[in-house]
N, C-alpha and C positions, 0 to 999 in steps of 0.2 A: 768324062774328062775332068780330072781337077785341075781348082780355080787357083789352087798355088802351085805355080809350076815354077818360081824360081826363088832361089834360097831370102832373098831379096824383100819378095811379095810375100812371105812367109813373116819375117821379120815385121814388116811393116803392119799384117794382120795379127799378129803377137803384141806389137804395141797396142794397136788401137784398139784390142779385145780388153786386153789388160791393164790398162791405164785409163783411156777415154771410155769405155766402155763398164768399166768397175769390174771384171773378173777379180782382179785383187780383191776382192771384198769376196766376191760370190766364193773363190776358193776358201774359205773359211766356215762358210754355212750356204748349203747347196740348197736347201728352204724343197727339200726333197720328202716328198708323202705319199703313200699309199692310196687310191682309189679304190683298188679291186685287184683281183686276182689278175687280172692282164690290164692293170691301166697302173698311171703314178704321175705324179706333175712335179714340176720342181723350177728354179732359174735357168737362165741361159747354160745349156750342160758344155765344158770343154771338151774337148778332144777326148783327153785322159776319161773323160766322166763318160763321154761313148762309150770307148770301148769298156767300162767297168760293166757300164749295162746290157750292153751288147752279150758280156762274158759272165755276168752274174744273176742276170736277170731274162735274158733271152729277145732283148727288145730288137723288134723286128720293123717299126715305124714310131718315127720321132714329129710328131705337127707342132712347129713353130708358128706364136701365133704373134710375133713381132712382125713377119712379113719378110721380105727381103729388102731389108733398109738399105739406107745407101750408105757409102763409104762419108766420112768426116772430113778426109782426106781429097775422094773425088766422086762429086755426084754422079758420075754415071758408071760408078764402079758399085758393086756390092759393100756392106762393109767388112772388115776385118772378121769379126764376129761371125758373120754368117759362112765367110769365107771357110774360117775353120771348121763349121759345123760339116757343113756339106762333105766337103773332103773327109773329115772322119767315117760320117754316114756313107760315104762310096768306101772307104776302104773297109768298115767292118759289112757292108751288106747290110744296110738300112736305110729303108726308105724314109725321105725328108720331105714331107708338104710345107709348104708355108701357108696359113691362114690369116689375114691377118685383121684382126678385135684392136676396138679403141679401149684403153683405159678410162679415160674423161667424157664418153659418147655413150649415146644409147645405143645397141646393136642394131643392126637395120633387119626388117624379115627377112627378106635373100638372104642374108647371111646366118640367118638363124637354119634358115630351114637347107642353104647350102653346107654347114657343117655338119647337121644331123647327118644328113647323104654322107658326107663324107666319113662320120665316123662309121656309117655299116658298111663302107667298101674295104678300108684297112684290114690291113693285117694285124693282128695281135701278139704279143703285149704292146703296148704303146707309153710314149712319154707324150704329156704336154706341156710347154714350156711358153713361159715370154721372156721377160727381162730378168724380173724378182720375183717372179711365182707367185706373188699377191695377186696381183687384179683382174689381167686377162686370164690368169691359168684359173683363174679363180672362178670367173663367168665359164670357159670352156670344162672342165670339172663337174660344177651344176648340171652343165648341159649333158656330160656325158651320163652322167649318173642317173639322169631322169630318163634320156630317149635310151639308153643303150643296156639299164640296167633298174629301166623301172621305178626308180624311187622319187616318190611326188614331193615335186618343189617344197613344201614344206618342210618338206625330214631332211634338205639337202641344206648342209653349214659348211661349206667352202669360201666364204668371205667371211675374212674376220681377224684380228689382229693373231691371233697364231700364225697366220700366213703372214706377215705383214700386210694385212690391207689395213686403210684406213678408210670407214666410208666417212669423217666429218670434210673429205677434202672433195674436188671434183671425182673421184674415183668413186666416190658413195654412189654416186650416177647408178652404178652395176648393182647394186643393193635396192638401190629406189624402182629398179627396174622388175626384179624379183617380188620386191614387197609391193609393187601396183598389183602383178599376178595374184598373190594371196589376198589381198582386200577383194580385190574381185571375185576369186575365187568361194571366199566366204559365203556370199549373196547368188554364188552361180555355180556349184560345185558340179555337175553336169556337165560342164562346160572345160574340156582339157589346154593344157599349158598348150601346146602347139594351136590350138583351135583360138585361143584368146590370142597367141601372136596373130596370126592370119587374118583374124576377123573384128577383135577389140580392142588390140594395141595400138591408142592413138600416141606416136612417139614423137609428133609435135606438142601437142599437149602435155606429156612428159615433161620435154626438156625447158619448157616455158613453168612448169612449176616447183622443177627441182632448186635447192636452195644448198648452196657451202657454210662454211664459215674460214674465217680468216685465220686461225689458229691451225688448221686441220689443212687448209691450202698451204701456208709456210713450212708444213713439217713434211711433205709431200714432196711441195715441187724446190725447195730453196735446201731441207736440211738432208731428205736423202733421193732427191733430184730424179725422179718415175721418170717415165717414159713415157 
């Protein structure tokens, strides 16, 4: 069933994709890259951008990993955004998960080890998307690259200001997260990325010695306002 079913609620998810939401911006650079032969990440995709990939690409499953946020408008409504996504994905015939990764957080192990699952059940090709395609597409990426096509976290560069990431801000978080695995992994190479989440990821410990700075937080959250 789609969620806009009157000309109305249509309107109102038009606005708030594209105003409060920044698609005006996103339609101008879609922050859209390659993975592999069946995978790609990019920003929030519109409608139009479904069906391009639907039609050009063959995309069979879309994992949003913003989640199903709420409306701006009314918390217990979806928001405009997502509104759109979905209806597009039902009318071209693409499945839509929602996952949803913190930008500013450490990942939790459930959640690590619930997306690996989830990426061997999809269908392929696949988009991964969040907001700006910097940060969370940036974590889920790594992830994908490593569980689903082998390449050890060190060879894997998906954070980084080509994508817009910044890590001097709380988003570094995602970087500090990565680079604990490879210090460790140094002194423990025997020891694989999924066995260190499960067993030596201490993520209290983490987040009690991860550190920002205030330049990298203001250009983040005040001058192009993440998510």
């Amino acid at each position: 069933m789609a969620l806009l079913q009157t000309r109305w609620h249509k309107i109102k998810a038009l606005f708030e994709a594209w105003i409060i939401d920044h698609e005006i911006l996103r339609a101008f650079y879609r922050n859209f890259h390659k993975l592999s032969e069946n995978a790609y990440r990019s920003n929030h995709p519109a409608p139009r951008t479904i069906k391009s990939l639907k039609k050009n690409l063959g995309i069979k499953t879309i994992i949003n990993l913003r989640g199903q946020n709420s409306s701006t408008f009314n918390r217990n409504e979806f928001s405009g955004q997502y509104k759109l996504e979905f209806d597009a994905c039902q009318k071209h015939d693409i499945k839509l998960y929602t996952f949803r990764f913190s930008s500013r957080d450490l990942p939790q192990v459930d959640e690590i080890i619930a997306f690996k699952e989830l990426l061997k059940k999809i269908d392929y090709p696949v988009l991964l998307h969040c907001k700006s395609g910097a940060d969370r597409a940036g974590l889920a990426s790594t992830l994908y690259l490593h569980f689903m096509k082998n390449q050890p976290i060190e060879n894997i560069h998906q954070l980084g200001l080509k994508f817009g990431h910044i890590k001097w801000a709380e988003t570094g978080i995602l970087d500090y997260f990565f680079d604990s695995f490879k210090t460790f992994h140094e002194t423990h190479p025997d020891i694989e990325f999924i066995d260190w989440v499960q067993e030596h990821y201490d993520r209290d410990l983490l987040n009690k010695n991860f550190r920002t700075n205030a330049l990298g937080k203001f250009i983040v959250n005040k001058i192009l306002r993440r998510e």
